[in-house]
C-alpha positions as CSV (number, residue, x, y, z in Angstrom):
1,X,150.1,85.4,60.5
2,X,148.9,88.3,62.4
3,X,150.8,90.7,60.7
4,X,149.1,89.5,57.3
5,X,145.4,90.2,58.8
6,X,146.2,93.2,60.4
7,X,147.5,94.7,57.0
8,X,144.4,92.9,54.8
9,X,142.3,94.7,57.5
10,X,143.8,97.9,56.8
11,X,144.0,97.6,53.4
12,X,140.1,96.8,53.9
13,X,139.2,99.7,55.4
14,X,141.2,102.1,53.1
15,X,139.3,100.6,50.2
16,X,136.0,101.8,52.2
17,X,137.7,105.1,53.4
18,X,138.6,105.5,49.6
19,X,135.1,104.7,48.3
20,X,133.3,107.2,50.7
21,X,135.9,110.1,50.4
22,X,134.1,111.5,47.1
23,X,131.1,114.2,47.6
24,X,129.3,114.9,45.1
25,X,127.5,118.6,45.2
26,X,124.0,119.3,47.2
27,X,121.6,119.4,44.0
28,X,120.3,122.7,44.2
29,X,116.4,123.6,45.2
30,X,113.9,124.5,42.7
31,X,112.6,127.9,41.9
32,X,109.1,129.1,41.4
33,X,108.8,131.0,37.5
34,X,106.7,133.0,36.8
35,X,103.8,132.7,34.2
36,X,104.7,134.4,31.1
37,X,102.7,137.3,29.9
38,X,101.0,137.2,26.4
39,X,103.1,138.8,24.2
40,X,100.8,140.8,21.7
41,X,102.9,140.0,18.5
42,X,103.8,136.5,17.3
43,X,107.6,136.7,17.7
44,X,109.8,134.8,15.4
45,X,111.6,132.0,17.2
46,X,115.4,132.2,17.1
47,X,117.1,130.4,14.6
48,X,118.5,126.7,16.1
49,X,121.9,127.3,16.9
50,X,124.0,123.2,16.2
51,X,126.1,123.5,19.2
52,X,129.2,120.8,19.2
53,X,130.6,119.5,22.9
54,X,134.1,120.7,23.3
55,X,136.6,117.5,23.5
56,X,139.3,117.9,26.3
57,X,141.8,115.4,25.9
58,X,144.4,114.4,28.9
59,X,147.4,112.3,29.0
60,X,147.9,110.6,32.6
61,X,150.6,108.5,33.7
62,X,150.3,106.4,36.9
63,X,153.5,105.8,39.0
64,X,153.8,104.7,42.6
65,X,152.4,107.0,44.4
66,X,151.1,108.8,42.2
67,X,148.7,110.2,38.8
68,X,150.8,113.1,36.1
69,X,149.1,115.6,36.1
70,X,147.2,115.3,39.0
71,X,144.8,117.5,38.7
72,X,143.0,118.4,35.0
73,X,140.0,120.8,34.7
74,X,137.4,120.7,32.3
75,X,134.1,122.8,32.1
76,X,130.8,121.1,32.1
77,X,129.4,119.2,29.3
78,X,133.0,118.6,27.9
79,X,133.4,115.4,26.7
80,X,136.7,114.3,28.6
81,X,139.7,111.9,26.5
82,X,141.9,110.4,28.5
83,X,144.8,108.6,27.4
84,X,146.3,106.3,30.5
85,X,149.6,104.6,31.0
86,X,151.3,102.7,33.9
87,X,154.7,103.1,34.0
88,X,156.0,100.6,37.0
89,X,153.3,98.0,38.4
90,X,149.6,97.2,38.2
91,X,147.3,100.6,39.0
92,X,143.5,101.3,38.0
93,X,142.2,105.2,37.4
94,X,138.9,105.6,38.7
95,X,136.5,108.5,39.2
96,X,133.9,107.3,40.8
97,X,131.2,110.3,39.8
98,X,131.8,109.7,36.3
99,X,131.7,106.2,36.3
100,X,135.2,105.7,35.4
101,X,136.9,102.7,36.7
102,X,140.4,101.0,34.3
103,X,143.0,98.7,35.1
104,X,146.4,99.9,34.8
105,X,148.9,97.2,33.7
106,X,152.2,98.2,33.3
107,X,153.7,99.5,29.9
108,X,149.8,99.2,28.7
109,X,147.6,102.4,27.6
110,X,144.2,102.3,27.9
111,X,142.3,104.5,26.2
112,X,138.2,106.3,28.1
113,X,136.0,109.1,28.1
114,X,133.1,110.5,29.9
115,X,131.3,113.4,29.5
116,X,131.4,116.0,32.7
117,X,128.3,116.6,33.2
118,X,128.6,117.7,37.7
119,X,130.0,121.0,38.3
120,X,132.4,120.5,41.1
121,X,135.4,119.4,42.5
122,X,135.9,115.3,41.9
123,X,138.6,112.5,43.4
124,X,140.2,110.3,40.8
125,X,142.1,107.2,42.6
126,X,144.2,104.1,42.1
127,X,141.6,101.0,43.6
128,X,144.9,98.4,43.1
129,X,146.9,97.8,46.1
130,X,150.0,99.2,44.4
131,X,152.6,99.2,47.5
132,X,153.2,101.4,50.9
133,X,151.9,105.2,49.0
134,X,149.0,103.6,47.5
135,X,146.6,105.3,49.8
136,X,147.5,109.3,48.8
137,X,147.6,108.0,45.4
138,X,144.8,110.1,44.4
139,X,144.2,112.8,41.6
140,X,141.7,115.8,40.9
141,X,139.0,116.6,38.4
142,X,137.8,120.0,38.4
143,X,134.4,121.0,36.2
144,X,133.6,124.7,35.8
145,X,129.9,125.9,35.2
């Protein structure tokens, strides 16, 4: 009996360790601008430019103890696809900056997306007990400026 309390205390504490290991970038300070001179012609405004978010779209399989790939990259204001599969037991994929957070069940896909809109370097993680490697299971998302 003490063994099983000293592991749910453990497995307690990961969980916590888990939820706190993500930072999330300093937001930056505001500048001053400057008050713009009159301009002595009227200028014609430039033509509205219909921009389209680029789509990046992943494939991840989660395994004990781990996520393929483990790392994606993605620029900012990408809209992110991700396409997720267990392929032995019960895992979730979460990303906690993103607000991503699906249960894994085995041989099941599960289809999300989010739209990267932080520059900097995020933890995706497994938040389902999934056996002895569960706590390195973690993964990377990288967003470029």
């Amino acid at each position: 009996m003490k063994k099983i309390m000293l592991l749910i205390s453990i497995l307690a504490l990961t969980f916590i360790l888990i939820g706190c290991g993500a930072q999330e970038p300093a937001p930056a300070e505001p500048t001053k601008e400057k008050a713009a001179e009159p301009v002595a012609e009227a200028e014609e405004p430039a033509p509205e430019v219909e921009t389209q978010p680029n789509v990046k779209a992943f494939s991840i399989t989660a395994r004990q103890w781990e996520f393929e790939p483990s790392t994606i990259t993605v620029n900012k204001g990408d809209t992110v696809q991700l396409t997720l599969t267990s392929v032995d037991v019960k895992h979730s994929y979460s990303i906690s900056a993103f607000g991503v957070n699906e249960m894994l069940n085995p041989g099941a896909t599960v289809e999300t997306s989010f739209v990267a809109d932080k520059v900097g370097t995020f933890t995706s993680a497994c938040n389902v007990p999934c056996g002895q490697g569960h706590v390195g299971m973690t993964g990377t998302v990288v967003v470029l400026e």
